[in-house]
py3Dmol code that shows the C-alpha trace and the ligand (Angstrom):
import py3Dmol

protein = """\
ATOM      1  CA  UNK A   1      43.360  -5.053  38.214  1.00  0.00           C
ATOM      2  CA  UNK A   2      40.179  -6.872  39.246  1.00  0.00           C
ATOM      3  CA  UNK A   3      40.645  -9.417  42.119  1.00  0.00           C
ATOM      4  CA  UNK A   4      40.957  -8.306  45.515  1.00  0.00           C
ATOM      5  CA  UNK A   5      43.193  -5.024  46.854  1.00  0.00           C
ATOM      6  CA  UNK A   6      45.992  -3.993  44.844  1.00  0.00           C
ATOM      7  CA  UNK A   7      49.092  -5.950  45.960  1.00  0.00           C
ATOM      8  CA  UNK A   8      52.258  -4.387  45.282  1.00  0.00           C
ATOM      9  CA  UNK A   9      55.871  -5.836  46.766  1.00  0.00           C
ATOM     10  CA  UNK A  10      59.651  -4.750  46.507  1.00  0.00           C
ATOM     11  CA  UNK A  11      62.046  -7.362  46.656  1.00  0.00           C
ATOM     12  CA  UNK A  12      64.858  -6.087  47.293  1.00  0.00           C
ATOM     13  CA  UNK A  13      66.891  -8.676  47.107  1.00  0.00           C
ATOM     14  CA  UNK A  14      70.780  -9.527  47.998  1.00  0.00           C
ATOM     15  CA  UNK A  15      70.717  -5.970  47.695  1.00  0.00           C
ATOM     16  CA  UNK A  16      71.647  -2.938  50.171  1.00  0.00           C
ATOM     17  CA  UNK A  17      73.600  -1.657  52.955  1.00  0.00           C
ATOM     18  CA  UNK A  18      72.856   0.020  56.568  1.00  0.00           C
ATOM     19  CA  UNK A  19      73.266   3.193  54.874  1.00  0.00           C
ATOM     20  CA  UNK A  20      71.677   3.060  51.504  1.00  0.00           C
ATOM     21  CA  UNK A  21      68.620   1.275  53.193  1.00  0.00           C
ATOM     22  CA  UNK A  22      68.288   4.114  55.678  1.00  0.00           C
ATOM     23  CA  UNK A  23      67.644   6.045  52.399  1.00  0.00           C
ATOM     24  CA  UNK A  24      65.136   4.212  50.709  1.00  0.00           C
ATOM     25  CA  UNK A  25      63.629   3.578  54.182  1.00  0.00           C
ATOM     26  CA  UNK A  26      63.390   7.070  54.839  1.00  0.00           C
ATOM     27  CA  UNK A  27      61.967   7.958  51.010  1.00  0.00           C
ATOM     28  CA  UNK A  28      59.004   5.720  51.540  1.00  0.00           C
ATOM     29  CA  UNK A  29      58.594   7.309  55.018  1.00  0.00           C
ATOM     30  CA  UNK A  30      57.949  10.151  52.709  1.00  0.00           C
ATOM     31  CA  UNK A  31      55.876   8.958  49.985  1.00  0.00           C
ATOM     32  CA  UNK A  32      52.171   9.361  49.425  1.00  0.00           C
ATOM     33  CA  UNK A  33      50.627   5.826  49.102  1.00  0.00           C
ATOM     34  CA  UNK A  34      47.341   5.429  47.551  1.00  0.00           C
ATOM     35  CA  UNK A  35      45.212   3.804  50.290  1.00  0.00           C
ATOM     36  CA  UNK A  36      43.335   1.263  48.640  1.00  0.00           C
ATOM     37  CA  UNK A  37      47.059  -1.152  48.151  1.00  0.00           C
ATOM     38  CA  UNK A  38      48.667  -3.546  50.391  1.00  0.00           C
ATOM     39  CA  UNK A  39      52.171  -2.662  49.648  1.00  0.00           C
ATOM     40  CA  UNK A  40      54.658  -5.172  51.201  1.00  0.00           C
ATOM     41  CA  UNK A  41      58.647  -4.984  51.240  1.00  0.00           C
ATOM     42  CA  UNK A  42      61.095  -7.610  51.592  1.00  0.00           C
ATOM     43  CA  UNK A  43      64.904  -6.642  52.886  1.00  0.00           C
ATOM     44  CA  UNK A  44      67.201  -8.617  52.943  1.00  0.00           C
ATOM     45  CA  UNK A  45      67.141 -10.714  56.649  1.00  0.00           C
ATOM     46  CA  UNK A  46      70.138  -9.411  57.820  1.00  0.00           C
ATOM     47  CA  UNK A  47      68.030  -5.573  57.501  1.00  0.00           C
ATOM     48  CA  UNK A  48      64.653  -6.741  58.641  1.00  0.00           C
ATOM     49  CA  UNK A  49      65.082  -5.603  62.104  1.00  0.00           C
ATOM     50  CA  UNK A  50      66.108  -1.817  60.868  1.00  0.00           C
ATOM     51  CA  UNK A  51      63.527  -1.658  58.680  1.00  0.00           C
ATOM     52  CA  UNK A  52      60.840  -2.845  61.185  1.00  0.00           C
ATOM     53  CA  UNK A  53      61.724  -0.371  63.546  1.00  0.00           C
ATOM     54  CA  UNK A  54      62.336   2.483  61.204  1.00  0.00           C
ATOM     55  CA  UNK A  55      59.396   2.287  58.417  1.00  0.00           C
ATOM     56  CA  UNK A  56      55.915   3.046  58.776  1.00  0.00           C
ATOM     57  CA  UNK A  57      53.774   0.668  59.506  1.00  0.00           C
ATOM     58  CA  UNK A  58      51.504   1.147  56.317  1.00  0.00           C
ATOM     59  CA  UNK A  59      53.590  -0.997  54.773  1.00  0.00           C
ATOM     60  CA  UNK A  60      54.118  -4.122  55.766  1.00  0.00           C
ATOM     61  CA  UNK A  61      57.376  -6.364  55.725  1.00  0.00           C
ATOM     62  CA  UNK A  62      57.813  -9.800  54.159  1.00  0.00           C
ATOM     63  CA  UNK A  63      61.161 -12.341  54.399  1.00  0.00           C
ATOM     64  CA  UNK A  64      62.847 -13.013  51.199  1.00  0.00           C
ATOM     65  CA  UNK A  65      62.607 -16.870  51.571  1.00  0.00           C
ATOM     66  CA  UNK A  66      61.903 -19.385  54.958  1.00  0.00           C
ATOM     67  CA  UNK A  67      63.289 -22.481  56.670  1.00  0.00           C
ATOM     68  CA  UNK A  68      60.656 -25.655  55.601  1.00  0.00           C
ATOM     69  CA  UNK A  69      59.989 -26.052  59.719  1.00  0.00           C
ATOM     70  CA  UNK A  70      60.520 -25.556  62.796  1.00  0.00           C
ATOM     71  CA  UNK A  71      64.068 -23.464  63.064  1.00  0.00           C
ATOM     72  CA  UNK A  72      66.825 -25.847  65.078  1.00  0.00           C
ATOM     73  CA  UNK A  73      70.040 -27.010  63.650  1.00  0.00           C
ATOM     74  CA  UNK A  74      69.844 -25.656  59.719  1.00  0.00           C
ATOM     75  CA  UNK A  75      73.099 -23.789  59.311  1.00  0.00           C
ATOM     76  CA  UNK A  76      72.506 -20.286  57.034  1.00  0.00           C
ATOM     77  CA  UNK A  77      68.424 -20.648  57.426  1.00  0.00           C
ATOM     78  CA  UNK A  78      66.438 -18.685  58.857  1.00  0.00           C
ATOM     79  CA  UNK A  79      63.093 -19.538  60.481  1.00  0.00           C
ATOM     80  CA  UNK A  80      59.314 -18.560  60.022  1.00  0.00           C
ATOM     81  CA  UNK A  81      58.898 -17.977  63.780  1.00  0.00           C
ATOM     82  CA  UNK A  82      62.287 -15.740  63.201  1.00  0.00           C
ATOM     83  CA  UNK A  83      60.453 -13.651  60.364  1.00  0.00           C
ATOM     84  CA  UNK A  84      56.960 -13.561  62.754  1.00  0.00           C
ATOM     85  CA  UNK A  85      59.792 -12.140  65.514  1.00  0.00           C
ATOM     86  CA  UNK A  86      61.091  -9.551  63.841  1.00  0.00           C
ATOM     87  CA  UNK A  87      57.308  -8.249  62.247  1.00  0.00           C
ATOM     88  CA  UNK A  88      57.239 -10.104  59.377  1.00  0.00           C
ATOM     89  CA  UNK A  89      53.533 -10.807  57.952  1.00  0.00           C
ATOM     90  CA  UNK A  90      54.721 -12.282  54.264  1.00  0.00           C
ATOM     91  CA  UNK A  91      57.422 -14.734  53.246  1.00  0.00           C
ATOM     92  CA  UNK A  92      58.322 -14.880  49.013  1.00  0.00           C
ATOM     93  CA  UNK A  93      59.129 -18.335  48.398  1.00  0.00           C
ATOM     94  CA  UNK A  94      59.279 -20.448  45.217  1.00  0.00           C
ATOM     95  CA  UNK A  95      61.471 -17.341  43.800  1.00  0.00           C
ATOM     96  CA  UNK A  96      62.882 -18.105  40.091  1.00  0.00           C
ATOM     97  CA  UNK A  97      66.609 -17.490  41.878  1.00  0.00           C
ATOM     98  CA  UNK A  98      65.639 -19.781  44.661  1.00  0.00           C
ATOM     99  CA  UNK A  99      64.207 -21.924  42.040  1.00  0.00           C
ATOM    100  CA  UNK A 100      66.974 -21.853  39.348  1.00  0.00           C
ATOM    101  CA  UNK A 101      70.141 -20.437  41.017  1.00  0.00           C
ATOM    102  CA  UNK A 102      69.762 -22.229  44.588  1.00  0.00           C
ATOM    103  CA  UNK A 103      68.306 -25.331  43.074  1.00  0.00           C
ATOM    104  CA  UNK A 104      64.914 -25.440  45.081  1.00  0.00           C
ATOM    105  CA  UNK A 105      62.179 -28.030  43.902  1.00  0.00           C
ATOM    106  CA  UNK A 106      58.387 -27.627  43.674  1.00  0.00           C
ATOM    107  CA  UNK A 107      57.758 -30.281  46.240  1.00  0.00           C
ATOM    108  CA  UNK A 108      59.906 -28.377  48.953  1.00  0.00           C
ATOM    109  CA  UNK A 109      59.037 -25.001  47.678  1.00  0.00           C
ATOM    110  CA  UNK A 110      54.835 -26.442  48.664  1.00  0.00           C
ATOM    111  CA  UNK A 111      56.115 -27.484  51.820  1.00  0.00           C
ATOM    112  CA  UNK A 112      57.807 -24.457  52.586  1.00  0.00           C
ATOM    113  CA  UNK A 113      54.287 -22.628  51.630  1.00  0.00           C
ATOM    114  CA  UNK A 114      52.685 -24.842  53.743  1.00  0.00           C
ATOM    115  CA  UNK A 115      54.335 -24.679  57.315  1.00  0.00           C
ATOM    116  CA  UNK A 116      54.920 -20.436  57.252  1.00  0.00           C
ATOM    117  CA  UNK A 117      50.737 -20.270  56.094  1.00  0.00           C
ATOM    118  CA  UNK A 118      50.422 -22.992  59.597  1.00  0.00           C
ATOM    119  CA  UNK A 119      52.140 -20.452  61.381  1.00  0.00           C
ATOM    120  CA  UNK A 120      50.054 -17.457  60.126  1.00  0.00           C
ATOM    121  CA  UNK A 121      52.303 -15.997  57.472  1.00  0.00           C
ATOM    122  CA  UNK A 122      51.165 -14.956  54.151  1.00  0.00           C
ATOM    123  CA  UNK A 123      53.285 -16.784  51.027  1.00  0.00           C
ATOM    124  CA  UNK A 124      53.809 -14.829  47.914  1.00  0.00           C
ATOM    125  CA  UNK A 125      54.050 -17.866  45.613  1.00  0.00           C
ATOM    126  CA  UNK A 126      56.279 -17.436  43.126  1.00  0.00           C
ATOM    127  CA  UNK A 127      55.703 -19.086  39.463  1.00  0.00           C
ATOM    128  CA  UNK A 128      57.317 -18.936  35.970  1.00  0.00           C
ATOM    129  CA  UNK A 129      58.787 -19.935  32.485  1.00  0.00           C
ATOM    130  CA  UNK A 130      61.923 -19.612  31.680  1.00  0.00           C
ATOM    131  CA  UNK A 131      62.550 -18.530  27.902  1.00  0.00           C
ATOM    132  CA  UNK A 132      63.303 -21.297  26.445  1.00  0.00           C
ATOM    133  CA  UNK A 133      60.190 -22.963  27.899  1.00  0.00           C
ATOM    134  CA  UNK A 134      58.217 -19.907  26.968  1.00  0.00           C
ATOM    135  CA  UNK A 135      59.600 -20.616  23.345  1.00  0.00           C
ATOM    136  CA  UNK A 136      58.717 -24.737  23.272  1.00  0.00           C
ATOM    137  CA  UNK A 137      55.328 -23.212  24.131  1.00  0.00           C
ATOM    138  CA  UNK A 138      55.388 -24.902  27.395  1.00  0.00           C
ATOM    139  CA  UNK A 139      54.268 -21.713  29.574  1.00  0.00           C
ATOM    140  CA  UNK A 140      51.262 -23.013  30.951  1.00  0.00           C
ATOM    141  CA  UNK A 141      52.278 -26.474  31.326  1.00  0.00           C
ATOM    142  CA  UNK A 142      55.273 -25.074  33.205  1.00  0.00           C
ATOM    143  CA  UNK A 143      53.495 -22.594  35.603  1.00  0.00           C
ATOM    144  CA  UNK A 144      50.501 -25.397  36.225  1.00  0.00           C
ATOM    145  CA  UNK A 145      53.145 -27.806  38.089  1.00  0.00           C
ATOM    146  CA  UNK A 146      54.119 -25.204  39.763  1.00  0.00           C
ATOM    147  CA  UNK A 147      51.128 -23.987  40.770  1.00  0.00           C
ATOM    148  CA  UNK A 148      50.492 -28.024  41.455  1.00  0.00           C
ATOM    149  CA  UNK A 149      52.982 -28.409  43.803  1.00  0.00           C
ATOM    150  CA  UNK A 150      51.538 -25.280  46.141  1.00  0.00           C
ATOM    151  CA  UNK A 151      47.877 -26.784  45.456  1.00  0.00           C
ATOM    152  CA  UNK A 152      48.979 -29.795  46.737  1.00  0.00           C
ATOM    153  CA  UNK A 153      50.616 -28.733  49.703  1.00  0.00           C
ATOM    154  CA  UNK A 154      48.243 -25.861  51.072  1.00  0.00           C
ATOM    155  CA  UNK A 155      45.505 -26.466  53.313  1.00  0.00           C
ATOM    156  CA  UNK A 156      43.613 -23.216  51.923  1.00  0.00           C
ATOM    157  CA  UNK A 157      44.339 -20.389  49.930  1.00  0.00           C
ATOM    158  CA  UNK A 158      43.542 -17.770  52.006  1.00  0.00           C
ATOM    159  CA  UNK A 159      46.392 -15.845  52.950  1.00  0.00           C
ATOM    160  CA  UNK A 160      48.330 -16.786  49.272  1.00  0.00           C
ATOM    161  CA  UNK A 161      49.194 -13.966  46.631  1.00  0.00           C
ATOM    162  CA  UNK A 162      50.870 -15.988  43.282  1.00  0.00           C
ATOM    163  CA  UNK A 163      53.320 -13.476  41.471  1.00  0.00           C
ATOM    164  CA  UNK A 164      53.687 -14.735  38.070  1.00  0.00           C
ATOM    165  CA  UNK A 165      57.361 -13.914  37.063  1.00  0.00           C
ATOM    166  CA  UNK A 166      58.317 -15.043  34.023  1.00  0.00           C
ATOM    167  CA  UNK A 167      62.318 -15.873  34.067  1.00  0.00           C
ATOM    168  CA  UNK A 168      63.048 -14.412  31.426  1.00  0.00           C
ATOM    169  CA  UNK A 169      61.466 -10.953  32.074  1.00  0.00           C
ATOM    170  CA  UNK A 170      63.609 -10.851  35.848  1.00  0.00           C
ATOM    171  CA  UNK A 171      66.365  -8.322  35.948  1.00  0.00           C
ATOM    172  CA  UNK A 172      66.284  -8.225  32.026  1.00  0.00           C
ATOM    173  CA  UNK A 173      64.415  -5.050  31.150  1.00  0.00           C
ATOM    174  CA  UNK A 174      62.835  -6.847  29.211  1.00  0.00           C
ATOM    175  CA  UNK A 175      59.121  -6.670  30.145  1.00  0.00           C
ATOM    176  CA  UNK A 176      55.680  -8.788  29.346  1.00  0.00           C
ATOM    177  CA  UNK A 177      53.528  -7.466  27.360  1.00  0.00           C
ATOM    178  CA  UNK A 178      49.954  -6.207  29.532  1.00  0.00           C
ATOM    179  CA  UNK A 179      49.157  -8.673  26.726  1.00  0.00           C
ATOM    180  CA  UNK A 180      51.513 -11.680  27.444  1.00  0.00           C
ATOM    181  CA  UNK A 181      50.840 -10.761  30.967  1.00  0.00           C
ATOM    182  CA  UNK A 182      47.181 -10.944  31.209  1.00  0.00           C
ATOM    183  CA  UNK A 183      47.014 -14.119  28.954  1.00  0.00           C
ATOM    184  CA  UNK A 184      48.844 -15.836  31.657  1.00  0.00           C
ATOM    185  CA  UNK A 185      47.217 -14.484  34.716  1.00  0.00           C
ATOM    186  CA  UNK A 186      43.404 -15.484  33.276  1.00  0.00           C
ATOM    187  CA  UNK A 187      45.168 -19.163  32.527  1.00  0.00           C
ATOM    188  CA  UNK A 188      46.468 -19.401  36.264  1.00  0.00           C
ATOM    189  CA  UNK A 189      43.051 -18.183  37.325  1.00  0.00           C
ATOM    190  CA  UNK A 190      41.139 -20.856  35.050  1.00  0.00           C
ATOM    191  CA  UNK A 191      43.578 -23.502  36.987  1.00  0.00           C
ATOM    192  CA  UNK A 192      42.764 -22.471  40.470  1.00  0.00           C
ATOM    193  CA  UNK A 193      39.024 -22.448  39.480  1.00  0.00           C
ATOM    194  CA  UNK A 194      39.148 -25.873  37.947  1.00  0.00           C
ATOM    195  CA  UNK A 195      41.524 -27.435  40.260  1.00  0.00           C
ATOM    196  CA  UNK A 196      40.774 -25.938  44.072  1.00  0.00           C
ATOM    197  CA  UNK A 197      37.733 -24.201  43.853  1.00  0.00           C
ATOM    198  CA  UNK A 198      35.752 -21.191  41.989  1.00  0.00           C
ATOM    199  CA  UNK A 199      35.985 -18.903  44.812  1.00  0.00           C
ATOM    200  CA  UNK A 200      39.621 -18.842  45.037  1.00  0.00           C
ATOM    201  CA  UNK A 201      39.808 -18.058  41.286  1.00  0.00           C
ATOM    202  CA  UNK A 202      37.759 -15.518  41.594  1.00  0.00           C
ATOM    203  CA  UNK A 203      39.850 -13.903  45.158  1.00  0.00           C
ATOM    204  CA  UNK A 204      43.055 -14.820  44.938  1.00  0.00           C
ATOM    205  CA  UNK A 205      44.955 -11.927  43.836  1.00  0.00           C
ATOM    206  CA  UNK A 206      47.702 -13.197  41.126  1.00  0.00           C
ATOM    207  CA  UNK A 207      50.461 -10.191  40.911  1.00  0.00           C
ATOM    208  CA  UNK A 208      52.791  -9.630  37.900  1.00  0.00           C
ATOM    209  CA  UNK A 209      56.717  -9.648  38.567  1.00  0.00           C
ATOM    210  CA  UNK A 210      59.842  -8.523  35.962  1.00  0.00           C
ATOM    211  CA  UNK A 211      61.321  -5.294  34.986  1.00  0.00           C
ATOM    212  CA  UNK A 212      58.092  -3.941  36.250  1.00  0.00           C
ATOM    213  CA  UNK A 213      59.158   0.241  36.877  1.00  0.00           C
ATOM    214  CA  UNK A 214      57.519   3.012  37.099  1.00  0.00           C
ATOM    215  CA  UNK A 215      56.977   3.946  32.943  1.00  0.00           C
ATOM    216  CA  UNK A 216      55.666   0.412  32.626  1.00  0.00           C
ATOM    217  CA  UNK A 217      53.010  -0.210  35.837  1.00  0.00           C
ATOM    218  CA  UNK A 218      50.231   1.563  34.852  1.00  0.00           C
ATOM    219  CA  UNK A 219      49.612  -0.200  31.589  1.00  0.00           C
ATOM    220  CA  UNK A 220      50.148  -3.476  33.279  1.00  0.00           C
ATOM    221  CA  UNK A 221      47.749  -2.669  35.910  1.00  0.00           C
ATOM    222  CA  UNK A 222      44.961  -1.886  33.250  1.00  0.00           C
ATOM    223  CA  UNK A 223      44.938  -5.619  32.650  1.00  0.00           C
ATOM    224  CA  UNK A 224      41.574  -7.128  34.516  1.00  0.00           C
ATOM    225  CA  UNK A 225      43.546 -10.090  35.936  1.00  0.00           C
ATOM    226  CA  UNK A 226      46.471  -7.802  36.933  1.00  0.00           C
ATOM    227  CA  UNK A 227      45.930  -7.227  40.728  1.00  0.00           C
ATOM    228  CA  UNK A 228      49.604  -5.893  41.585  1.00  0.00           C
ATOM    229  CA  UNK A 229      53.204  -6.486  41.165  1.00  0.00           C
ATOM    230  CA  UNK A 230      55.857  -7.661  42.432  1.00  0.00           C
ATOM    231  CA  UNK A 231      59.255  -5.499  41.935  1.00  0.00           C
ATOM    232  CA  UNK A 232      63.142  -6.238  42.220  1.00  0.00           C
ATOM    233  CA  UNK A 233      65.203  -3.493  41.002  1.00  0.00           C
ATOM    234  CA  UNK A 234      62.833  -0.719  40.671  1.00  0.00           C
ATOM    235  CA  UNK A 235      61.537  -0.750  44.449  1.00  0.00           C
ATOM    236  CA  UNK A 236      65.038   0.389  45.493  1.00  0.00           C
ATOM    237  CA  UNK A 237      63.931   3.486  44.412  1.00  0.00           C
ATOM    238  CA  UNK A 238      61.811   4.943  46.623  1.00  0.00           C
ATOM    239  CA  UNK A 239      59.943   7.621  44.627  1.00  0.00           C
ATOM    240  CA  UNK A 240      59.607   4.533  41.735  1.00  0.00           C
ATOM    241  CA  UNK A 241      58.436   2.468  44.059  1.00  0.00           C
ATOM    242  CA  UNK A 242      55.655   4.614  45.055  1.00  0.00           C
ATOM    243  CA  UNK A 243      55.016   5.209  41.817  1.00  0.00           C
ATOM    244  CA  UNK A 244      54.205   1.943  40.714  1.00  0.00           C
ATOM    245  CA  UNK A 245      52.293   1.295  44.050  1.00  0.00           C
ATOM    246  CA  UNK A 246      50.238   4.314  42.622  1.00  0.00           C
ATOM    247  CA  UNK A 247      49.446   2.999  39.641  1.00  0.00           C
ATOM    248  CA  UNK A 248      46.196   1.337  40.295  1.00  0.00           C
ATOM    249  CA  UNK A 249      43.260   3.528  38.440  1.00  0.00           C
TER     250      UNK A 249
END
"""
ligand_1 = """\
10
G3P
O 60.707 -10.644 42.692
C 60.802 -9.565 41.817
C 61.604 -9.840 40.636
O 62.129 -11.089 40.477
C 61.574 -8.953 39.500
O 62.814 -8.351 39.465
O 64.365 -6.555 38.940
O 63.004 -7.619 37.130
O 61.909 -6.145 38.801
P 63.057 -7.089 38.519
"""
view = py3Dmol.view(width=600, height=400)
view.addModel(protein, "pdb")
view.setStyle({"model": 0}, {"cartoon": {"style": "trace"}})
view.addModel(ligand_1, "xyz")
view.setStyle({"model": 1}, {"stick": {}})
view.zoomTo()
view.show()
């Protein structure tokens, strides 16, 4: 960890029900956060509403994905002035399932970044390999367009947190390395200072995402270019979840 305050999210995902998210809800009410971490959960939409009303408002809430505009006739979207209704301060977007399940495509994923940051939302920009690109030794080439297509999209980089995720870490178990990890992180850093400017290198907090849990976070977070995570399956634990936010030294 080095850039910035701590940034830890759960994405919860397609995941939950009234009932089991009254739990986790209610086991986060409970936790002890450490206070120096911007810790940020995303329900799914359908939930955003109970959560708002019945979390504390040390953490904050972020939508799972956003509508490219202004909301109107989009059948199954849902709207960045929606999210802002119901509390929301972040929207994820560029997600590897949005990316490679859904079919989403850099250019729309930028311009998705671009109208929720016009509307005052914060995007948690979403980048990463897949394996087989990770094995053609095309990481970096694959995470630069990516990061590209945001670049080229955002007026400023302000209110951005990237979460590198490789694909082929998501859901797996299967870990980076701190080492894999970090090597990554100080590349998308070197981009942003070469390609938009050396102070948003230097403050744009770039967050780690897959089978992040609570055994693995603190050795990630030991890694200088590190600055928080982003976690599916293990932030629908609450007491993980906390853990992991914890794990900051
Ligand atoms: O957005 C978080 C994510 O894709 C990682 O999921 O379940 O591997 O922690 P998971």
């Amino acid at each position: 960890a080095g850039s910035g305050k701590f940034f830890v999210g759960g994405n919860w995902k397609c995941n939950g029900t009234k009932d089991s998210i009254a739990k986790l809800v209610s086991d986060l009410n409970s936790a002890t956060l450490e206070a120096d971490v911007d810790v940020v959960v995303s329900p799914p939409f359908v939930y955003i509403d109970q959560v708002k009303s019945s979390l504390t408002d040390r953490i904050d809430i972020s939508g799972q994905n956003s509508w490219v505009g202004k909301g109107g006739a989009f059948t199954g979207e849902i709207s960045v002035e929606q999210l802002k209704d119901l509390g929301c301060k972040w929207v994820i977007l560029g997600h590897s399932e949005r990316r490679h399940v859904i079919g989403e495509k850099d250019e729309f994923i930028g311009k998705k970044a671009a109208y929720a940051l016009s509307e005052g939302l914060g995007v948690i920009a979403c980048i990463g390999e897949k394996l087989e690109e990770r094995e053609a030794g095309k990481t970096f080439d694959v995470c630069f367009a990516q990061l590209k297509a945001f670049a080229d999209a955002v007026p400023s980089w302000e209110n951005i947190v990237v979460a590198y995720e490789p694909v082929w870490a998501i859901g797996t178990g299967k870990v980076a390395s701190p080492q894999q990890a970090q090597e990554v992180h100080v590349a998308v850093r070197g981009w942003l200072k070469k390609n938009v400017s050396e102070e948003v290198a230097s403050k744009t907090r770039i967050i780690y995402g897959g089978s992040v849990n609570g055994g693995n976070s603190a050795e990630l977070a030991k890694e200088e270019d590190i600055d928080g995570f982003l976690v599916g399956g293990a932030s629908l634990k609450g007491p993980e979840f906390a853990t992991i936010v914890n794990s900051v030294t």
